[in-house]
C-alpha positions as CSV (number, residue, x, y, z in Angstrom):
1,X,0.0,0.0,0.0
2,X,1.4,3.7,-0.9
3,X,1.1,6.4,1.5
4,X,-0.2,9.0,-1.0
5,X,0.6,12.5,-1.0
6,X,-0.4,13.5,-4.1
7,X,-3.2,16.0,-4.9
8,X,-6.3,16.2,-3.1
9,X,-9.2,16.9,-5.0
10,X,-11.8,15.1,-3.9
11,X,-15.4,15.6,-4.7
12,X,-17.8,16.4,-2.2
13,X,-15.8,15.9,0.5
14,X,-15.9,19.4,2.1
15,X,-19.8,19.1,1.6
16,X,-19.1,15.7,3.5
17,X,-17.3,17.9,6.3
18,X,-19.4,20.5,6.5
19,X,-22.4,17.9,7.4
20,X,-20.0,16.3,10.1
21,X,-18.3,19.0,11.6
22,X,-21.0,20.3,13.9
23,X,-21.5,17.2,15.5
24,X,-17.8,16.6,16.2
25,X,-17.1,20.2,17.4
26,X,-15.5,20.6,20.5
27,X,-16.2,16.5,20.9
28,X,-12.6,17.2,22.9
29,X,-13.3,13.3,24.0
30,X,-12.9,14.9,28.0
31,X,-12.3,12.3,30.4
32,X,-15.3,13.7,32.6
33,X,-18.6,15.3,31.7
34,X,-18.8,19.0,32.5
35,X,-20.1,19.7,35.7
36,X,-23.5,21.4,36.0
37,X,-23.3,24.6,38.5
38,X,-25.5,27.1,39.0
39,X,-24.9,30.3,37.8
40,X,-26.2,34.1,37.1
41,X,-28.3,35.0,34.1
42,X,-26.6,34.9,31.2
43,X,-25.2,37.5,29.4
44,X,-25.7,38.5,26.3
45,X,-24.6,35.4,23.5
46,X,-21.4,36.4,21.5
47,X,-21.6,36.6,17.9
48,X,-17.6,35.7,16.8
49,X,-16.8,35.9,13.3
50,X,-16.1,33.1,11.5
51,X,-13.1,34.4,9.1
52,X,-9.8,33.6,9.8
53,X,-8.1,37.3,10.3
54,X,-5.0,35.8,9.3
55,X,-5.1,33.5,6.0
56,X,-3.5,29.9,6.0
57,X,-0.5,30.1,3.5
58,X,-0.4,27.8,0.4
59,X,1.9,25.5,1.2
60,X,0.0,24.1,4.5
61,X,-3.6,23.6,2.0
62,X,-4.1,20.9,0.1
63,X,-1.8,17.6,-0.5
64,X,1.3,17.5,1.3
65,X,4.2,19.4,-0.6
66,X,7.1,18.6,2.0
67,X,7.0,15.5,3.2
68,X,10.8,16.1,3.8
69,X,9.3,17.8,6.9
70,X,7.8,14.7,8.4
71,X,10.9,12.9,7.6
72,X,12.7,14.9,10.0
73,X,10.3,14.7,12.7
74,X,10.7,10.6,12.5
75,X,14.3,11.3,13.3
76,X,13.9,13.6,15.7
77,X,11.5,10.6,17.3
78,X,14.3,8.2,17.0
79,X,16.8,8.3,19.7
80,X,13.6,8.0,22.3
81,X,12.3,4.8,19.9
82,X,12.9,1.1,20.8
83,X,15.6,-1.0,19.4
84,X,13.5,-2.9,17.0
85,X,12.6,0.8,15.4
86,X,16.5,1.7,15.1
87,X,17.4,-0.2,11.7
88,X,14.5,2.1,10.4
89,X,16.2,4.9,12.0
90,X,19.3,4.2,10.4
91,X,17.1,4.2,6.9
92,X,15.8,7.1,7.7
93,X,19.1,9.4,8.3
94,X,20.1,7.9,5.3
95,X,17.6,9.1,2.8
96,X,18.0,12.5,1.8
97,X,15.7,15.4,2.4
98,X,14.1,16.0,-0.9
99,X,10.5,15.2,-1.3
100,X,10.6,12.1,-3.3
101,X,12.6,10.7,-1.3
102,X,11.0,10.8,1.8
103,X,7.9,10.1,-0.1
104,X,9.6,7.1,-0.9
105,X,10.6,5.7,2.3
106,X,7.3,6.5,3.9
107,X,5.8,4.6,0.8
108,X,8.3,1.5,0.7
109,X,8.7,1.3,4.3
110,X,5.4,1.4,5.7
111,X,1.8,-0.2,5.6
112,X,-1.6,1.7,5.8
113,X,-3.6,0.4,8.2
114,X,-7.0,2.6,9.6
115,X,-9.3,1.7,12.3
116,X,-12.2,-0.4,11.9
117,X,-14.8,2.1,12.9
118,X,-15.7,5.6,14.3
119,X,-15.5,9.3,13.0
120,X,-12.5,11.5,13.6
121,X,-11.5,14.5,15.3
122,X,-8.8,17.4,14.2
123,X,-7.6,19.8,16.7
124,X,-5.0,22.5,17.3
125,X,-2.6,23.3,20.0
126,X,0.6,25.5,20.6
127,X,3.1,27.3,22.7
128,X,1.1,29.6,24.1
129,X,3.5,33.2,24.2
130,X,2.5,35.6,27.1
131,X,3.8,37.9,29.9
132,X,4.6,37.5,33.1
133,X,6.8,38.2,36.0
134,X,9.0,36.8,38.7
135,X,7.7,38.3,41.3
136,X,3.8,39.4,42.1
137,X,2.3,42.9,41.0
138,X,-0.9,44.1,40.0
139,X,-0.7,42.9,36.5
140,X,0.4,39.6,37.1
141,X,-1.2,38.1,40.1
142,X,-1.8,34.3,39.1
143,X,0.9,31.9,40.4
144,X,1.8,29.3,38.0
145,X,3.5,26.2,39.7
146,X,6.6,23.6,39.5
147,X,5.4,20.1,40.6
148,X,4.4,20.4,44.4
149,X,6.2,18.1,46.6
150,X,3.4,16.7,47.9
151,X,2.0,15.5,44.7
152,X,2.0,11.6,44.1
153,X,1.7,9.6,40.7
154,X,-1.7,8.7,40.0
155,X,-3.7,10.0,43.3
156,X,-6.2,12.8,42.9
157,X,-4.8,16.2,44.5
158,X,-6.0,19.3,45.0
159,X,-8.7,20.5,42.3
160,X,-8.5,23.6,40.9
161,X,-10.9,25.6,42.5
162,X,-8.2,24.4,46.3
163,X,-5.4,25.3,44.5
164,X,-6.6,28.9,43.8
165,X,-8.4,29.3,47.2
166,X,-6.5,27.3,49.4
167,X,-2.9,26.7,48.8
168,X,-1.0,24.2,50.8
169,X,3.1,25.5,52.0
170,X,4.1,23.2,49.6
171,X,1.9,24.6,46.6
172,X,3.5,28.3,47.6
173,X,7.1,26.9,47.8
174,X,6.1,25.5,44.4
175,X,5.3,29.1,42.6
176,X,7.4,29.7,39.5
177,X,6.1,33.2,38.1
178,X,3.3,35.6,38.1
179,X,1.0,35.5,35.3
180,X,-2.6,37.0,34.4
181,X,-5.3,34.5,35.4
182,X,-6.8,33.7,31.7
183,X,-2.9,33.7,29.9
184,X,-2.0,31.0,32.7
185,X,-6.0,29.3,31.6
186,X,-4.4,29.3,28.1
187,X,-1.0,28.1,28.8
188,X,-2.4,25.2,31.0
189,X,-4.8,24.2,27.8
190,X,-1.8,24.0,25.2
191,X,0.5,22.3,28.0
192,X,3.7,24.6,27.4
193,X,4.8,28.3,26.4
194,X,7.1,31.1,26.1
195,X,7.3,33.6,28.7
196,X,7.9,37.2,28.0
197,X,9.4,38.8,31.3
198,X,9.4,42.5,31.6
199,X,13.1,43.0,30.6
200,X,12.7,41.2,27.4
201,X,13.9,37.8,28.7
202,X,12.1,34.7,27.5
203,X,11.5,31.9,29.5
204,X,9.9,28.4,28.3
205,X,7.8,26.3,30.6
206,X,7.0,23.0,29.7
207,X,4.6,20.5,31.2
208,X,5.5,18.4,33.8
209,X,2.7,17.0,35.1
210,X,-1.3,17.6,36.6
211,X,-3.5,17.2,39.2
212,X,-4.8,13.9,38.2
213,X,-8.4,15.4,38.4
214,X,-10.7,14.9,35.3
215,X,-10.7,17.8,32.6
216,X,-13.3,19.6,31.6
217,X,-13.9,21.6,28.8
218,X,-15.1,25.2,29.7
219,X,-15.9,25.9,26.1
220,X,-18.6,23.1,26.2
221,X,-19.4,24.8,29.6
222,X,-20.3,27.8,27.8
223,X,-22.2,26.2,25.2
224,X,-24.3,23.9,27.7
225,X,-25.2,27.0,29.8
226,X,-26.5,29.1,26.4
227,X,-23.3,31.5,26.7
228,X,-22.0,30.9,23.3
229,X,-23.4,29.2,20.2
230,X,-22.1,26.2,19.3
231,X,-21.3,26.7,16.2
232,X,-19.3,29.7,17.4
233,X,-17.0,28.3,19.8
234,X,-13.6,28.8,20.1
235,X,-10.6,29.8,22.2
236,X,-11.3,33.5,20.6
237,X,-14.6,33.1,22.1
238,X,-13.6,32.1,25.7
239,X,-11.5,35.3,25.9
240,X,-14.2,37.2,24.7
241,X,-16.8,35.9,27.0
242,X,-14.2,36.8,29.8
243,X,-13.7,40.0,28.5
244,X,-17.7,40.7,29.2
245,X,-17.5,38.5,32.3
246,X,-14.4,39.6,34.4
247,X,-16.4,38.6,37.1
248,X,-17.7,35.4,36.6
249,X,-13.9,34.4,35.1
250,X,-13.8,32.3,38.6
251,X,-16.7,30.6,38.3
252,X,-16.4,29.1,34.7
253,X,-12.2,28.4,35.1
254,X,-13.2,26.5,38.8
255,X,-15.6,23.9,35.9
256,X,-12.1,22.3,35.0
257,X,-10.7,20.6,38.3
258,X,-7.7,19.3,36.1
259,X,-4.6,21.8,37.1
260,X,-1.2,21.9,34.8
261,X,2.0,22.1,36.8
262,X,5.2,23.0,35.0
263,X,8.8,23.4,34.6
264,X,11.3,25.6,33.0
265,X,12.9,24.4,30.2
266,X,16.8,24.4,30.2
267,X,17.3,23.1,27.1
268,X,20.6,25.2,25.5
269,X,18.9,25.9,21.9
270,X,15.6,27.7,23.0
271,X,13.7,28.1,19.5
272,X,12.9,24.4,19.0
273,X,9.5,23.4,20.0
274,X,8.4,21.9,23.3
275,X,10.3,18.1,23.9
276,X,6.3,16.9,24.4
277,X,5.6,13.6,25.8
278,X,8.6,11.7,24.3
279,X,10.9,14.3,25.8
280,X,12.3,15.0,22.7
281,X,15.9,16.9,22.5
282,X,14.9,18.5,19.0
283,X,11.5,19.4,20.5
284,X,8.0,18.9,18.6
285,X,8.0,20.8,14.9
286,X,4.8,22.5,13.8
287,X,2.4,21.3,11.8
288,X,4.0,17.9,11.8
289,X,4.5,16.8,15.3
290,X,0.7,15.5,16.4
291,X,-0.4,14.1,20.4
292,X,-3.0,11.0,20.2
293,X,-4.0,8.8,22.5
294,X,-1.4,6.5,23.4
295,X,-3.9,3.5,24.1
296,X,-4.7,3.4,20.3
297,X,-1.8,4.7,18.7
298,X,2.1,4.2,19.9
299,X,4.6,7.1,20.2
300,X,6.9,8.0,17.4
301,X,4.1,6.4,15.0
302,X,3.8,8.1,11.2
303,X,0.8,8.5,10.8
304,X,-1.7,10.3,7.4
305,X,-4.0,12.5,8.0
306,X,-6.8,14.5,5.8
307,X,-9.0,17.0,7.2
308,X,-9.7,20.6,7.0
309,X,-8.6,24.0,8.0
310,X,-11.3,26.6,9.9
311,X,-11.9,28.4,6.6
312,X,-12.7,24.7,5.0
313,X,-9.8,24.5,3.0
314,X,-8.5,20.9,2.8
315,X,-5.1,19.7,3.7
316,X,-3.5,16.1,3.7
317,X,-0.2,15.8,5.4
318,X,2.1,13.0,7.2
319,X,2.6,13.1,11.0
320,X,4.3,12.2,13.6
321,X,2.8,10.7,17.1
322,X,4.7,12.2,19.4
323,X,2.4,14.3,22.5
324,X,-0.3,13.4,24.5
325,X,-2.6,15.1,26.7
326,X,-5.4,14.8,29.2
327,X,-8.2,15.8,26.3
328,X,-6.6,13.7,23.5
329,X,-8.8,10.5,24.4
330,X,-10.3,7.9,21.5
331,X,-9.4,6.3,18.5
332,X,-9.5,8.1,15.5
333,X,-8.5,11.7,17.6
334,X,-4.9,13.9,17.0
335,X,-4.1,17.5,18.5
336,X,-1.8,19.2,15.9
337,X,0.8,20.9,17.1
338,X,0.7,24.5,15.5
339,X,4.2,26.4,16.8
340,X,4.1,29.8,17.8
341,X,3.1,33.3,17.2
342,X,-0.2,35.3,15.5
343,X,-1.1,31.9,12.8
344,X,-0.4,29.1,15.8
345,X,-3.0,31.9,17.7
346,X,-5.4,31.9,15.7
347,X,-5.5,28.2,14.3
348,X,-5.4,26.8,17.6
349,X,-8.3,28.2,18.6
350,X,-9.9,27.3,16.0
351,X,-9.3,24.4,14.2
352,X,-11.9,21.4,14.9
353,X,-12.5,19.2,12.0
354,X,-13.5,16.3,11.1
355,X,-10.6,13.6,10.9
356,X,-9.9,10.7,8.6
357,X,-6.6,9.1,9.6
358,X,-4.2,6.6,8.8
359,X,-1.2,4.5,11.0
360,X,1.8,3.9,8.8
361,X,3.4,0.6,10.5
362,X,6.7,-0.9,9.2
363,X,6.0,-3.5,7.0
364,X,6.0,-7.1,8.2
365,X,6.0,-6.0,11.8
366,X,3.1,-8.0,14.2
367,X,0.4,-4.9,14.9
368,X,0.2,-3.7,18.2
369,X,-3.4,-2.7,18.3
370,X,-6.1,-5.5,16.9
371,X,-8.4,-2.8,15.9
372,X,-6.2,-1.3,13.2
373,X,-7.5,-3.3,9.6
374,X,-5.2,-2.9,6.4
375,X,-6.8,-0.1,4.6
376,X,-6.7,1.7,0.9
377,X,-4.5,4.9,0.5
378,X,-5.5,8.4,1.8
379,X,-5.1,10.5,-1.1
């Protein structure tokens, strides 16, 4: 079976998406079910505009033009892969980075396989850039936290709502930086960031673990209690809605018990992307480096994926499993890592489309997962 990345025209498939993508939006597969507290009237419903107000560039629409790119991010993968993966490796740093020949070693090397049932989901993530301090001021008020030393693997800690209110010594002995409440909302939703510090220094924080409490999505929060239109939501939308509702930002941030703890990133060549969950020395690369659900999908897996950009335009591109996170549950699911800066902004927040996806596993290897079936090229 080739992995395709040829052109991809096919028709009726964005009428196809446009049928699907209401029921799969914000479908963030949440390990609990948002809780249901009572609240004030509610305000007025935002209307947000639908246009992207920054366009998605030509090379990221349509069938994947550098496939070089993907390549890479294998390698990158490679020195936190297995031994059996390492005579691929070896391939892999041999094959030189042109498109046709990484088009060809995806193709030769790998089978297609899909999953034998269930509709897809396509979302975004970064690393989230905001300011903060070192120290506590009026601007930046909000603690965000190293890994408490009272925190143990697996056992439910503090929820959110404690954290804020009631801080233990070992919670305040924890406290990295200063941040405004809603930027550190953000940063604990796309798992790491930079840090702009008054002076002009940046710092990176990365994840480095939770609160083992279940997450909950406050945009589905918003929708369930008739705040925002469905159809409308997005992470523009949340900060617009606090914008309105400074002073209900407590009571809808308190919905999501699950609590991100950090640290900062000492890594000696700061501009690569965040190491994600296979702690990677080269760091995730945008728009190739994807987090799934590890139950379903291994780390360091290529995968193909087709699906759609927020202003509809379709895109087909090769991946890389290498991220996870506590909202990335199910089957047929990815988060796409999107970079940094004004595009990553506004395509994270946006970007929730329907998914059709494909696990490229080295040929003649046993499969790991029994509900993966061999299945015809993407393309």
């Amino acid at each position: 079976m080739l992995v395709a990345v040829c052109s991809l025209v096919v028709a009726g498939y964005l009428a196809m998406l446009k049928k699907r993508v209401l029921a799969l939006l914000l479908l963030a597969a949440c390990s609990s079910s948002p809780h249901q507290a009572k609240q004030a009237a509610p305000s007025s419903r935002l209307q947000v505009p639908a246009a992207l107000a920054i366009p998605v560039p030509a090379e990221l629409r349509g069938a994947d033009r550098r496939p070089q790119e993907a390549l890479q991010a294998f390698i990158y993968s490679c020195p936190r892969m297995s031994v059996q993966w390492q005579s691929l490796c070896r391939e892999a740093r041999l094959t030189p980075m042109t498109a046709s020949d990484a088009q060809r070693f995806f193709r030769d090397k790998f089978d297609n396989y899909s999953f034998d049932s269930g509709s897809g989901l396509l979302t975004g993530y970064m690393e989230a850039q905001l300011r903060c301090n070192w120290r506590r001021s009026p601007n930046y008020s909000y603690p965000v936290h190293g890994v408490p030393s009272d925190l143990r693997k697996g056992v439910p800690y503090l929820t959110r709502r404690q954290i804020e209110t009631a801080p233990t010594p070992a919670l305040r002995r924890a406290e990295l930086l200063y941040c405004d409440k809603f930027d550190a909302f953000v940063l604990g939703v796309q798992g790491s960031g930079r840090v702009v510090m008054p002076d002009g220094q940046v710092v990176k924080l990365t994840y480095a673990g939770k609160n083992n409490r279940a997450y909950t999505s406050v945009g589905r929060v918003l929708i369930d209690a008739g705040e925002v239109p469905r159809e409308q939501m997005s992470m523009q939308a949340i900060k617009q809605w606090v914008q309105h509702n400074p002073d209900r930002i407590d009571w809808l941030l308190q919905q999501n018990e699950s609590y991100v703890f950090y640290e900062i990133d000492t890594r000696a060549d700061q501009p690569v992307g965040p190491p994600g969950a296979m702690a990677l020395k080269d760091g995730l690369m945008p728009f190739r480096s994807v987090a799934v659900d590890p139950r379903h999908i291994p780390m360091g897996t290529p995968l193909f994926i087709r699906s759609q950009w927020p202003d509809q335009s379709p895109f087909s591109r090769i991946v890389i499993a290498q991220d996870k996170g506590g909202a990335i549950k199910g089957r047929i699911r990815a988060d796409l890592f999107l970079g940094h800066g004004d595009l990553a902004d506004e395509l994270a927040g946006r970007l929730q489309s329907p998914l059709e996806l494909q696990v490229l596993w080295p040929k003649g290897w046993p499969l790991p997962n029994p509900e993966w079936v061999p299945a015809p090229v993407l393309g």
